[in-house]
N, C-alpha and C positions, 0 to 999 in steps of 0.2 A: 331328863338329864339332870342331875345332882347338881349343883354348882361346885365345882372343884374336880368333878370326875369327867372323865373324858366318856364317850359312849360308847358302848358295845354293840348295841342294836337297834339300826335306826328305819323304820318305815317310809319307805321313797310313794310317794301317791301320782303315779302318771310314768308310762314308758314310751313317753316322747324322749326329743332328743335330750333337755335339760334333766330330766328323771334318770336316763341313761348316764348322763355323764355324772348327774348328783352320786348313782350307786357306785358307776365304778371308781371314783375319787375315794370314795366309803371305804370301800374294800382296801383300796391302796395304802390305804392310812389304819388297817387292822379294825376295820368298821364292818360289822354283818347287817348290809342290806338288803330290806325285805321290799323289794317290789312289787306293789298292787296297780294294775292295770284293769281298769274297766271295762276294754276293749278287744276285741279276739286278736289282735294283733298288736307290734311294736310300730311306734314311729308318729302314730298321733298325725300334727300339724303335718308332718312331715311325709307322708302318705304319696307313693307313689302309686301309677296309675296304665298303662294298657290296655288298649283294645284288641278286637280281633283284625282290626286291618292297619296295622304296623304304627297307629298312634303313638306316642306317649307324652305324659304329662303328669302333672305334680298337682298339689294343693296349695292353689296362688303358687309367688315367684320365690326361690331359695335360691339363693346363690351362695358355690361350693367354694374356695379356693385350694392350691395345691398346699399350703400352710395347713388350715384345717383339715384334709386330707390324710397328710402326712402326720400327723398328730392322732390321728383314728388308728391309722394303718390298712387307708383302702389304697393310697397314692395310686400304687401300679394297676389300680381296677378303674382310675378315671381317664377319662381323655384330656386333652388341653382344649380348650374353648379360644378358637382363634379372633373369634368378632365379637364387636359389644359395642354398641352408640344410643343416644337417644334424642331426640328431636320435637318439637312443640312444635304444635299444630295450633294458630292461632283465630280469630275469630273473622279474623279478613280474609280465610280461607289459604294462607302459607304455611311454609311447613319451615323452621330454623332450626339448626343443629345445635347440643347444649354441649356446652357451652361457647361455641365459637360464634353459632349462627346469630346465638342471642347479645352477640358485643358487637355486634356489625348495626345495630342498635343504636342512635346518634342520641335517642331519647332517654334510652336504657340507661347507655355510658352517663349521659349530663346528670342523669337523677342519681347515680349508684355515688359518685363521686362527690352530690350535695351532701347524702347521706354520710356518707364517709367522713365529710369535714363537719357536719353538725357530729356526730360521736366525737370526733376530736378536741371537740367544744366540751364534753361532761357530759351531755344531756344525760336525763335521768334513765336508771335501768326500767327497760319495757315490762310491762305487765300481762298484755294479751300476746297475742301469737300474732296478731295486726300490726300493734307496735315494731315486735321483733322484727318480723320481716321487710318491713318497711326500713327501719336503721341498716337493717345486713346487705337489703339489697336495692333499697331506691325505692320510692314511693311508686315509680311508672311500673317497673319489671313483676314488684309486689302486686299491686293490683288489679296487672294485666294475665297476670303467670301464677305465679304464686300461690297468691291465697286463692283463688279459685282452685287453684288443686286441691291445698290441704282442708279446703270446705266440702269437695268431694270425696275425698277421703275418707274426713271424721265426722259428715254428717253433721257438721255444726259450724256456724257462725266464726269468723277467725278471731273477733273481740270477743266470744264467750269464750274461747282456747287461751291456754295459760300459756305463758312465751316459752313456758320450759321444754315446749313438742320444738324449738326451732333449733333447741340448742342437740336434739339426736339427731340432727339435719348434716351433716358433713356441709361447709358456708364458702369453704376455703375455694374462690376461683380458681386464682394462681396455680394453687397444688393440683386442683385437677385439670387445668393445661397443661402441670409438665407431666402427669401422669398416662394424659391421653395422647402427649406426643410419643412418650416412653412404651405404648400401646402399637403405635404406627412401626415403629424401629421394630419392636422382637416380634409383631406379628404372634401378640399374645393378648385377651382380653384382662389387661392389667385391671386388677380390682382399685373400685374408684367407691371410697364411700361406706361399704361397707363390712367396716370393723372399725370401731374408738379404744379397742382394749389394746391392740396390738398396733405397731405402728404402718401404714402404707409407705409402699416401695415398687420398685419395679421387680421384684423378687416376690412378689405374691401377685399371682393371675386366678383369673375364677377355672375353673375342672368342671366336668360331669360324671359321676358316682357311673359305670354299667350298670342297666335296671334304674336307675332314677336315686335324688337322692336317699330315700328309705334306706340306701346300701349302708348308709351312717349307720343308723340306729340297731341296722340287722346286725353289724361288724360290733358293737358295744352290747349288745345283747348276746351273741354267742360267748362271751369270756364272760358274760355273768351267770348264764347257766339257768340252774334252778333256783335261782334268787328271784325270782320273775312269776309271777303268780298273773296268766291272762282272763279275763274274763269276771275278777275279782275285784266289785270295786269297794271304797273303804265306804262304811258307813257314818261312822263319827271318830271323831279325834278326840280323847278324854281327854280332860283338862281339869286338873287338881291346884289350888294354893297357886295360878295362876302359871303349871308347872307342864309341862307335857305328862302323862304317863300310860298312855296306850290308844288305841286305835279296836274298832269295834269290825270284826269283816264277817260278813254269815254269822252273823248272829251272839260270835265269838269275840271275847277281848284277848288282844294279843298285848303284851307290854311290852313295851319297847321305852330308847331314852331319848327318842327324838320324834321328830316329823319333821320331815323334806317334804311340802305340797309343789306341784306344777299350776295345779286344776288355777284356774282365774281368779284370782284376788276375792272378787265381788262372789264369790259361792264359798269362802273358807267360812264366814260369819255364820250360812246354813251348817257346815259341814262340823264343825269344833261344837261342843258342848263341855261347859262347867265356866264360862269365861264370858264376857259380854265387849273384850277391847279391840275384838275384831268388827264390832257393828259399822262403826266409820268407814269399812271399807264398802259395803253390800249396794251403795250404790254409783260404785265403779261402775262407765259401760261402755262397752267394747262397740266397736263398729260390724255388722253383721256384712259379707259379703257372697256375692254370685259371681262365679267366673266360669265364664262363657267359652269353651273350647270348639271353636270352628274348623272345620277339617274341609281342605277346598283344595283344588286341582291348580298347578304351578305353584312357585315360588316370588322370592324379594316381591312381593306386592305393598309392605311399608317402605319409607324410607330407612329407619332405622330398625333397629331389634326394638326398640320400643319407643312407641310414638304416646308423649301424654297429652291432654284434649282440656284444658285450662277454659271453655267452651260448657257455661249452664245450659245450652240449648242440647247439648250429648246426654245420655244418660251415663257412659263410662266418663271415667277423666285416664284412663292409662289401656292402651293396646298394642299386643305384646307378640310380632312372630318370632317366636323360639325358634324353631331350621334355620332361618339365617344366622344364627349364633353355636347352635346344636345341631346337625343337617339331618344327626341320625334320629331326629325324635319323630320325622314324618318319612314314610315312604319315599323313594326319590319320585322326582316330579311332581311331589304334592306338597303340602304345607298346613299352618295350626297357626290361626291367629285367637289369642286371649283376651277375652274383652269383660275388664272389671268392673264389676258393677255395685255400687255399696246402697243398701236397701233395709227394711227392718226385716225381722223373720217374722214372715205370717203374711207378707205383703203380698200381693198380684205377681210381681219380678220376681220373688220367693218361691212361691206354690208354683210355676206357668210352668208347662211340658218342655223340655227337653226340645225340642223341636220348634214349640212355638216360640220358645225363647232366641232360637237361635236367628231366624227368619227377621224376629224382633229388631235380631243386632244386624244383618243383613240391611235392611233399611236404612239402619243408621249409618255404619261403613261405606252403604255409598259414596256419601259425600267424601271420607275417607280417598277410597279407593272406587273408584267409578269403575261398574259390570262386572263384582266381587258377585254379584247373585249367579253368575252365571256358571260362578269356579266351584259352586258350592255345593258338598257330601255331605254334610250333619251334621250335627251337633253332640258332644258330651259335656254335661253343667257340673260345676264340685260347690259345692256349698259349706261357708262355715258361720258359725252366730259370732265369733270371736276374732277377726280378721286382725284389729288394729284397737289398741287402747283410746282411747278420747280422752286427750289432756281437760277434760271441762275446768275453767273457774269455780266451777261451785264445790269442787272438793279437792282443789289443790293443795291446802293447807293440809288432810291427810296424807295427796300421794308423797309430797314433799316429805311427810312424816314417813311413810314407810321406806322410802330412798332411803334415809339417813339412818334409821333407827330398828328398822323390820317390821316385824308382827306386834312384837309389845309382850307375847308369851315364850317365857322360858322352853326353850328345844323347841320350838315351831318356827323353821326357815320355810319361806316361799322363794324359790327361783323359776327363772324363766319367761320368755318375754309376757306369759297369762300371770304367771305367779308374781313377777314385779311389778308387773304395769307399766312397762317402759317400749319404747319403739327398739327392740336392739334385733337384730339377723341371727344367722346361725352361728356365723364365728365367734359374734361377741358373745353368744348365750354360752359357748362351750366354754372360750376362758373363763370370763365371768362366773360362771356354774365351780368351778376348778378351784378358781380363787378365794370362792367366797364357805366351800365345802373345807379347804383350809383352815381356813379362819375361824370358822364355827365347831371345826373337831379341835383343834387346839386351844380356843378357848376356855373350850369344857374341863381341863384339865388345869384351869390356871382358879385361884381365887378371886379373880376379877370378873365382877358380872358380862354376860356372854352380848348382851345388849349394847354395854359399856364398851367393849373391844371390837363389836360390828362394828359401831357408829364414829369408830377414831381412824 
């Protein structure tokens, strides 16, 4: 893209949801987006999923609202999601609802409120994601709750975590007390938590897509049409004078005035040629995960829709029955409990059958749920190498750089939560994706470096 010109044709690389939304923002704003998809189908992350005995399930947990719905134009194709809780299961073997259970807490309360008047003090801004949590929420709740979560989560240490994973944490108690009473009253699973772009209310509840969510991505790929190339993925992104100016696919250079990437941060540095300012990012890395979809006879066998395991003696730290929340996603009388598991790819929990794996977590759920072996049909495993970004220390100084600033080359935007390296859902990728596809076609047409107007 020229500096001063706006773009005519921009290459979107990925038709997941933020690819999706990147094109058709494109289009809206007089932009011809050319979608390359690697994959024989749309929706990516977002992948839903079907068996042949009335299963269903998703890749890991999305969650829809009637907001972002209504903004697609699926609303009337979802249901309303009546329930939504969640509860910690602690090492004493209890189980406490979040956040009520966890302020019945006499330990809890006395430390959150130390906390609370040391910030009041100044103390210095936290450094690690130890730090953070500890200020936000008391050194007992943190070290009891907390960072063992996000340690199972990101596969790493909470003092090698940069505090900035705490700050896409929604921290606000309060809010989600009144949010969860405001839940109780309309008998609607008010969304709590997840979206920062748009504001919470009791006027935004979570939905379920008919078919699962993939319905997103199908509903934004039908009105793209033949902008959508499946199966074609990009081979390199040229790069001139430190400028976009085409993309390489079968062998062929297409020219184009931009690039929109999805693909994960840490693979743009393989992917771009003619540039080296992408190196800093290549070792981004992402948390690799197994989720575990158990399929077992009766129902409510958790306490809540989702129960998280703060507990290094678990292999998961979060387990999820979706039919208490969704009824129609198991056959009646039966049920799908998901059991997360974060692991490297290649590992023993990686490679293990399908079956062996499940049996695996039967063991473990026991203690859980005591004579869970007995309810239990099978297993179906979904596997991704890219679950969750790892805020590490050791290359905070770039992701902070690319937050503020981008990629560093002319016409090369990366969105999405692989493409930014940010913890953000689906809500916030669709604004977010919307807002920032704004900003970067409009800038192109101003004489103000496109860098320069990201980053203010």
């Amino acid at each position: 893209m020229s500096q001063g010109n706006p773009p005519r044709r921009v290459a979107v690389l990925g038709a997941g949801v933020a690819g999706l939304v990147a094109a058709d923002e494109l289009r809206r704003r007089g932009v011809e987006p050319l979608v390359f998809e690697a994959g024989p189908r749309v929706a990516g992350m977002a992948e839903s999923h079907h068996d042949p005995d009335g299963f269903s399930y998703d890749t890991g947990a999305h969650f829809i609202t009637n907001r972002l719905a209504t903004a697609i134009g699926v609303n009337n194709r979802c249901r309303t999601v009546r329930r939504y809780g969640e509860s910690v299961y602690d090492d004493k073997g209890s189980v406490a609802g979040y956040p009520f259970g966890l302020m019945r807490n006499p330990r809890y309360v006395a430390s959150a409120l130390a906390a609370k008047g040391r910030g009041l003090r100044g103390e210095d801004e936290p450094v690690t994601a130890a730090d953070f949590f500890r200020a936000e929420y008391g050194r007992a709740l943190a070290d009891d709750v907390v960072l063992p979560l996000i340690e199972a989560w990101s596969g790493a240490p909470a003092d090698r975590l940069a505090a900035a994973v705490g700050k896409k944490i929604p921290t606000s108690i309060i809010h989600t007390m009144v949010l969860k009473a405001a839940a109780k009253v309309t008998k609607r699973a008010v969304a709590i938590g997840y979206c920062n772009e748009k504001p919470q209310s009791i006027d935004v509840w979570h939905v379920y897509p008919e078919g699962g969510v993939s319905l997103l991505c199908e509903a934004l790929a039908d009105s793209l049409g033949d902008a959508i190339s499946l199966e074609t993925p990009v081979e390199k992104v040229l790069v001139e004078d430190e400028s976009v100016v085409g993309v390489r696919v079968r062998g062929e250079v297409v020219e184009v005035d931009g690039v929109i990437g999805t693909a994960p941060i840490s693979v743009l540095p393989r992917l771009v040629e003619g540039t080296t300012r992408l190196d800093r990012f290549a070792d981004f890395r992402f948390r690799p995960m197994v989720f575990a979809n158990l399929r077992l006879e009766g129902r409510n066998l958790l306490p809540d829709v989702v129960m998280w395991v703060p507990d290094h003696s678990f292999e998961t730290f979060r387990v999820t029955e979706a039919p208490l929340s969704m009824p129609w996603l198991a056959p009646e009388g039966k049920t799908m409990i998901t059991v997360d598991i974060g692991t490297d790819v290649g590992s023993e929990l990686w490679t293990m059958d399908d079956e062996d794996l499940g049996r695996r977590c039967l063991a473990e759920l026991e203690r859980l749920v005591p004579g869970i072996s007995r309810r239990y049909l099978g297993c179906r495993v979904v596997k991704t190498p890219i679950a969750y970004p790892v805020f590490s220390l050791d290359y905070e100084e770039a992701r902070a750089d690319l937050a503020a600033n981008g990629t560093g080359v002319e016409g090369l935007l990366s969105v999405g939560r692989n493409g930014e390296f940010d913890h953000i859902l689906m809500e916030d990728i669709y604004w977010r994706t919307k807002a920032k596809i704004q900003r970067w076609v409009e800038a192109g047409a101003s004489p103000q470096r496109r860098s320069d107007r990201l980053s203010a």
